[in-house]
C-alpha positions in Angstrom: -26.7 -3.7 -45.8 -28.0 -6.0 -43.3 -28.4 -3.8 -40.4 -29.4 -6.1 -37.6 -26.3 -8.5 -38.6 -24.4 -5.1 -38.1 -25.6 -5.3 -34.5 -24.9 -8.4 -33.9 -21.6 -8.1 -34.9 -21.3 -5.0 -32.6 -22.7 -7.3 -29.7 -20.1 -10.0 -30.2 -17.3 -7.6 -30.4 -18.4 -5.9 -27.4 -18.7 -9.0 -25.5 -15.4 -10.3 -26.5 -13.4 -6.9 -25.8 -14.8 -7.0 -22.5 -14.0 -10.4 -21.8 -10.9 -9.7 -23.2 -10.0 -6.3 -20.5 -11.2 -8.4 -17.5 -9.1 -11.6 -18.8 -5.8 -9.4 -18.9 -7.3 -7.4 -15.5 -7.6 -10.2 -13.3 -3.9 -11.4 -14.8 -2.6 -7.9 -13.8 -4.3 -7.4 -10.4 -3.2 -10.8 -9.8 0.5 -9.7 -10.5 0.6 -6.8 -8.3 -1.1 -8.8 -5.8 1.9 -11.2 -5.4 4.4 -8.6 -6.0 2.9 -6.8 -2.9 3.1 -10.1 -0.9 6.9 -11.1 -2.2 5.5 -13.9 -4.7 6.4 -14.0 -8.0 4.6 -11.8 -9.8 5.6 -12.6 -13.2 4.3 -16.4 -12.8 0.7 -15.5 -11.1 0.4 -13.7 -14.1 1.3 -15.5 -16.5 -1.0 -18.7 -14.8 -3.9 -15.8 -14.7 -3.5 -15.9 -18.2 -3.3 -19.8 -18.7 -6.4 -20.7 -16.7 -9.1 -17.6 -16.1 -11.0 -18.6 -13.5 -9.2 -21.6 -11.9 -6.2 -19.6 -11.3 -7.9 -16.7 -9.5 -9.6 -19.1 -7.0 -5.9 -21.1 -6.5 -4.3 -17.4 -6.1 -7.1 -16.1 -3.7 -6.7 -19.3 -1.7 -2.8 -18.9 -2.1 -2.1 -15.5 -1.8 -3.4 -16.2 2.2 0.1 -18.3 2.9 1.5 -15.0 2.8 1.1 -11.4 4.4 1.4 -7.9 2.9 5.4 -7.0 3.1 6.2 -4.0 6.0 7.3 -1.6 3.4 4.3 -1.6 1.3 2.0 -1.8 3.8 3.7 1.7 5.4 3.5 2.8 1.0 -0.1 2.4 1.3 -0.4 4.5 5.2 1.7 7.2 3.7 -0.1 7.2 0.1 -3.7 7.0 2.3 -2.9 9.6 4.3 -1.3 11.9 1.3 -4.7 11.8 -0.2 -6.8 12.6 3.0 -4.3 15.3 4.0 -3.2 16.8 0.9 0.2 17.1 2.0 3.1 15.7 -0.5 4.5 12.4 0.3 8.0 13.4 0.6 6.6 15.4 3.9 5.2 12.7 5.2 8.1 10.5 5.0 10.6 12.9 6.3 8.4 13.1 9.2 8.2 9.6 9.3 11.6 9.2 9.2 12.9 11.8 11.1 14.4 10.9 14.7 11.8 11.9 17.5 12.4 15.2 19.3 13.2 14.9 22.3 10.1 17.0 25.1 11.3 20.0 26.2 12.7 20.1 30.2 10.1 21.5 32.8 11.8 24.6 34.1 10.5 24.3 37.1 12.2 20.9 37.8 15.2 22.6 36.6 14.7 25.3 38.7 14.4 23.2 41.9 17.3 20.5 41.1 19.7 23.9 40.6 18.5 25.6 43.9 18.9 21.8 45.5 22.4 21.6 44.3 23.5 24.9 45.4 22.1 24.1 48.6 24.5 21.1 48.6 27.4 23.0 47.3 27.0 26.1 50.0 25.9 23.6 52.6 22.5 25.4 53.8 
């Protein structure tokens, strides 16, 4: 057995498989890219696929027509603060979504608007 053919062969292999996960990654980071941005995901991919390279650089300089949807920008403020926090999200987004309370009435305006109107009423 020819040991440093074995190598070799170990090289190449290695080279290709990783050539191989980063062909497919850039495909798939390029489809959640343009699902995030309302593009059609399935087609970035699939041109990621096509053409390595060239269709990165066309998506990079693409993907700048159009801005991060509102709903998954506010998915990645909750998520971000779910993992500083430690709180669950569903926490978060009731508190998000929850209607604002409304500030608690200073008693002692309350106080002096009464005493004002029972002036008025008794006519001291």
């Amino acid at each position: 057995m020819n040991w440093d053919q074995v190598l070799k062969n170990i090289g190449a292999l290695s080279g290709f498989s990783v050539l191989i996960i980063v062909w497919l990654g850039q495909a798939l980071w390029m489809r959640i890219e343009a699902d995030k941005r309302g593009m059609w995901g399935w087609v970035w991919a699939f041109i990621g696929i096509l053409t390595p390279p060239f269709g990165l650089f066309f998506f990079l300089f693409w993907r700048l027509r159009s801005p991060v949807r509102p709903e998954v920008s506010e998915r990645d403020e909750v998520m971000e603060e779910t993992s500083r926090t430690k709180r669950p999200f569903y926490e978060i987004m009731a508190d998000k979504t929850a209607p604002p309370t409304p500030e608690p009435p200073n008693q002692a305006e309350n106080i002096k608007a009464a005493l004002e109107a029972e002036e008025r009423r008794y006519g001291k």
